[in-house]
N, C-alpha and C positions, 0 to 999 in steps of 0.2 A: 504494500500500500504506500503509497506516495505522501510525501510529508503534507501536502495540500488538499489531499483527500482524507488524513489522518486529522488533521485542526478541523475540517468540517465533521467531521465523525464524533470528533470529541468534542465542539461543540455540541453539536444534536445532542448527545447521552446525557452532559452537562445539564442540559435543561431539559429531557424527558425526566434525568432524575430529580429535579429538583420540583417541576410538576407533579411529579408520581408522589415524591414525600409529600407531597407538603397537603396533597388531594385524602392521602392517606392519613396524615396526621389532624386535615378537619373534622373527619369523622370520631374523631375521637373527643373535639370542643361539639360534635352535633349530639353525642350521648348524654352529656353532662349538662348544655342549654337545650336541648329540644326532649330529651329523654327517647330518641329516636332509635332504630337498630344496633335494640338491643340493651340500650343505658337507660339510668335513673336520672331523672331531671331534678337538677340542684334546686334546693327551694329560695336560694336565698341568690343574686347574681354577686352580691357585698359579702361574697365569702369563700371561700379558700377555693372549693370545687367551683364556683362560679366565676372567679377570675381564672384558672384554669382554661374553663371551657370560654372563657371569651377570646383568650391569647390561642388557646389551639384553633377555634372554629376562626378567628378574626384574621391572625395571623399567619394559619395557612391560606388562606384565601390570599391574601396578601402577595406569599410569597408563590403561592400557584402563577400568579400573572406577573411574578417576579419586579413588583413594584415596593418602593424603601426596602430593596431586600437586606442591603446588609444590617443595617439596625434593627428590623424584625427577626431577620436570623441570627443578631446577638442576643437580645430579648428572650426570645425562646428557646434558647440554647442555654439561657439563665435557667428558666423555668424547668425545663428538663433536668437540669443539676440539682437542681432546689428538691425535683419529685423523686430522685433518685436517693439522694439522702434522707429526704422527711423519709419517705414510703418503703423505701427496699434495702437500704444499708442497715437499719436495725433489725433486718431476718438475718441476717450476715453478711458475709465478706465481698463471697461470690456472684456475679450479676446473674449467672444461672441459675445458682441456688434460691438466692432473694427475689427471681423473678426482674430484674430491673433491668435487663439486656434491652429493650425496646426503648426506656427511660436513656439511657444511657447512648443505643445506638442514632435515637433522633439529637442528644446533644451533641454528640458529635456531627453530626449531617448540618445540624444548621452552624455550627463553627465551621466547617468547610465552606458554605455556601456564603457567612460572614467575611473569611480570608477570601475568597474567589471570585466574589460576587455573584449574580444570576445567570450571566451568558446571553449571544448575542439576540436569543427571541424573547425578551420582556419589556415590561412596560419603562423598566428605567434604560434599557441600550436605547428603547425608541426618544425616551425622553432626554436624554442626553445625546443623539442626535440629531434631535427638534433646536437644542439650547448651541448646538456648534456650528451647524451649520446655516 
């Protein structure tokens, strides 16, 4: 594969995966705000699970269309760390064992997507060049 054909490839994947996270990780703010497939609806939106579900359902949305992505995907890569410690480090050690592999593997996804940015098909490549050119 050719270095030229190789930077288009790695863009596309770039941002299928960061669409594919991020489409994946709203559903998981649509359990806790809408109590939809599957999940219990938070009663309260001023409280621990309902800020949750507002950063995942808001957040990923957000970054699906890859707009403010890198301070959305530092934000949430907060929250991820935060749920991995509240939630799964006091079953222990191991993210296996604890369960916290998913907590843990979306913090790291949006700290990649914070250092890398979104790639060339989102809302901020187009809006940064609307603002250059």
């Amino acid at each position: 594969m050719s270095d030229t054909n190789r930077g288009g490839f790695n863009e596309l994947t770039l941002n299928v995966l960061r669409i594919v996270a991020a489409l994946l990780f709203m559903q998981h703010g649509v359990q806790k705000l809408f109590g939809a497939i599957g999940g219990n609806q938070v009663g309260s939106l001023i409280s621990q699970p309902g800020l949750a579900g507002i950063l995942e359902f808001g957040g990923g949305l957000l970054l699906a269309m890859g707009l403010f992505t890198r301070p959305v995907a530092f934000i949430l890569a907060g929250e991820m760390a935060v749920a991995y410690f509240i939630a799964h480090m006091p079953q222990g050690f191991w993210p296996i064992m604890n369960r916290g592999e998913l907590a843990m593997f979306y913090c790291f996804t949006w700290l990649f997507f914070f250092a890398n940015g979104p790639g060339r098909y989102s809302l901020d490549a187009w809006r940064a060049s609307r603002s250059s050119g």
